[in-house]
C-alpha positions, -999 to 999 in steps of 0.1 A, spaced: -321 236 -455 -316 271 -458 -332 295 -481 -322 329 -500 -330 364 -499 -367 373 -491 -382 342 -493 -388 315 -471 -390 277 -466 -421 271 -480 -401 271 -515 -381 242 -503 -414 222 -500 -412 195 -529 -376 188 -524 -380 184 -484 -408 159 -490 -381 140 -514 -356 142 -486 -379 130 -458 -379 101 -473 -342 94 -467 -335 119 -439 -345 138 -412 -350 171 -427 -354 208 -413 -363 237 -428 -354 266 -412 -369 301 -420 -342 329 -418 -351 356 -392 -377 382 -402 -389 357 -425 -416 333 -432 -428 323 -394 -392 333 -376 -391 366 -353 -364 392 -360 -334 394 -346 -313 426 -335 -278 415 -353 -286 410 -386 -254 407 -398 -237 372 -408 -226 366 -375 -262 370 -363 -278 349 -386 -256 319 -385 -258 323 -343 -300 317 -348 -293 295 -374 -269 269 -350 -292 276 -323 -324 263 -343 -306 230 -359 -298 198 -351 -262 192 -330 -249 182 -365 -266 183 -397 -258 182 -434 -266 217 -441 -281 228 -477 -278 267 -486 -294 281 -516 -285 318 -528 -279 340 -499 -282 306 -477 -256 292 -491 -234 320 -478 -244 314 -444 -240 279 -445 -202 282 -460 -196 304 -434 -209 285 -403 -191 258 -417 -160 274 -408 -170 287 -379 -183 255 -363 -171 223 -378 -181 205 -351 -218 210 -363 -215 205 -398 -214 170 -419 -214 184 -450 -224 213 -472 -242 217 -504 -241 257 -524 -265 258 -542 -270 286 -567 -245 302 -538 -209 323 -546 -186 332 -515 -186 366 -530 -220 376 -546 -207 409 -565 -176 406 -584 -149 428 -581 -111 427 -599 -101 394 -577 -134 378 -581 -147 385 -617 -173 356 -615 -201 373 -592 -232 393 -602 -226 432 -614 -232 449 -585 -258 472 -603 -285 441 -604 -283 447 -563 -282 482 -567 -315 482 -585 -330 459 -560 -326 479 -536 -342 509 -555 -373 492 -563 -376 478 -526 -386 517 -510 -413 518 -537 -433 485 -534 -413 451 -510 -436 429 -528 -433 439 -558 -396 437 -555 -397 404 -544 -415 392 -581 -395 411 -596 -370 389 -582 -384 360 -590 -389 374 -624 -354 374 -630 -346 338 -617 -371 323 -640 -362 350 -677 -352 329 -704 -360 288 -689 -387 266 -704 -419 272 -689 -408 304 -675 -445 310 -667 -452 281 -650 -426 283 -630 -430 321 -617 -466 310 -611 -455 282 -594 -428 307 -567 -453 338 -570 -481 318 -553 -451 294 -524 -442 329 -520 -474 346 -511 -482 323 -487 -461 340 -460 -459 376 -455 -436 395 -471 -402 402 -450 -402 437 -441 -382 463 -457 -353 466 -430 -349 430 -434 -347 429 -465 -325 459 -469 -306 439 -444 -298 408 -466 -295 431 -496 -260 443 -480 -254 408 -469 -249 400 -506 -232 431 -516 -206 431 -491 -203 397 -476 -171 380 -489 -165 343 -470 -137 328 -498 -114 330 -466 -141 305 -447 -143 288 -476 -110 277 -478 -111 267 -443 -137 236 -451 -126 203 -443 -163 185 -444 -178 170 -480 -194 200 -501 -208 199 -534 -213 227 -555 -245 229 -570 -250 252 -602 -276 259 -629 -261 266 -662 -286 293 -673 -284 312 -638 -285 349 -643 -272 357 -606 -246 333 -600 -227 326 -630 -220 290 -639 -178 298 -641 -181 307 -605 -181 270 -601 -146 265 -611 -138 289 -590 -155 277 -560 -133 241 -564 -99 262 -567 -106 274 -532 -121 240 -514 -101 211 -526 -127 188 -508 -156 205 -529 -174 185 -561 -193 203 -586 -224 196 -603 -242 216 -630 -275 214 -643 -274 223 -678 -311 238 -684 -318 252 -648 -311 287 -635 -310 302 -600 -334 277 -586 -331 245 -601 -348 225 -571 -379 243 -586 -373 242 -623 -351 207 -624 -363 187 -593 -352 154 -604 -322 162 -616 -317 181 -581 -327 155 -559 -303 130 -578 -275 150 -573 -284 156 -537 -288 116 -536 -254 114 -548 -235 135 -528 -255 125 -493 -249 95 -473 -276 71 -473 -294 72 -437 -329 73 -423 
């Protein structure tokens, strides 16, 4: 399991317990975050090197938001080591452009960035903010993130800076095409940074992928929908122990 931009695995913790019962699970904290050391290369290449050389030999590998990049990605890179793939909340290109009209206006990152050299933690729940705008129980549920998040220290700026220019520049449609394990597709209908058409999209360029939306959830629907989560996971993964 591999989580998104400035936050760490200690958001995954309800689902992983779910899984554990099925699977053994890992939870890997990207570097510079949660408990895992920086790295010099933070670039994609660099983070899906620490990520192989942290996992199992092969694993079914779940990315959400700026993990779900990576995990596309080292999917192409190393088939080998990958069983199967799920995006969630993920887009092989994050921004759109002219050829890829479904990502997130590139001014929503520009912004981010902005507010990052005036207060990293207040940019991070800002973030958090916008992932939760407009769901039921929007409180709750930033509560709920505000206080998994707080229980690591925040990533430091050049780290986040770092994975800020991951999703503005990264592009991995061409690795995405490349796929030949299972992958599903895993969308919230309400999500302000991925948008749910993306999906359709997705499936044009991996003709193994399925897709499955949640019709209430937004960018983190393993928080705000974790039934409906886990059954799809359920679905999609083979049953083992």
């Amino acid at each position: 399991m591999v989580h998104g931009w400035g936050m760490h695995t200690g958001l995954w913790r309800d689902l992983a317990v779910r899984l554990a019962e099925r699977y053994h699970v890992t939870c890997l904290d990207l570097p510079g975050h949660g408990h895992s050391p920086m790295i010099p290369d933070y670039s994609i290449d660099g983070l899906c090197r620490a990520l192989l050389n942290a996992a199992p030999e092969q694993a079914h590998w779940i990315g959400w938001s700026m993990g779900a990049t990576l995990v596309i990605d080292l999917a192409a890179r190393c088939p080998e080591r990958v069983r199967s793939i799920v995006v969630m909340a993920g887009n092989p290109r994050f921004t759109r452009n002219d050829d890829w009209p479904t990502g997130l206006d590139p001014a929503i990152l520009e912004g981010m960035s902005l507010n990052l050299t005036q207060d990293c933690q207040a940019a991070l729940l800002r973030f958090l903010a916008l992932q939760t705008a407009g769901l039921p129980g929007a409180k709750g549920l930033f509560k709920t993130l505000r206080q998994r998040l707080l229980e690591c220290a925040p990533a430091d700026l050049d780290v986040l800076r770092g994975g800020l220019e991951i999703l503005e520049t990264a592009d991995v449609r061409h690795a995405m095409r490349q796929i030949s394990c299972p992958a599903l597709v895993l969308l919230g209908a309400k999500d302000t940074l991925v948008p749910v058409r993306s999906g359709e999209a997705m499936l044009a360029l991996c003709s193994a992928a399925q897709l499955r939306v949640i019709d209430e959830a937004g960018h983190m629907p393993f928080v705000s929908h974790p039934k409906e989560t886990l059954a799809c996971l359920l679905r999609f993964l083979p049953c083992e122990v």
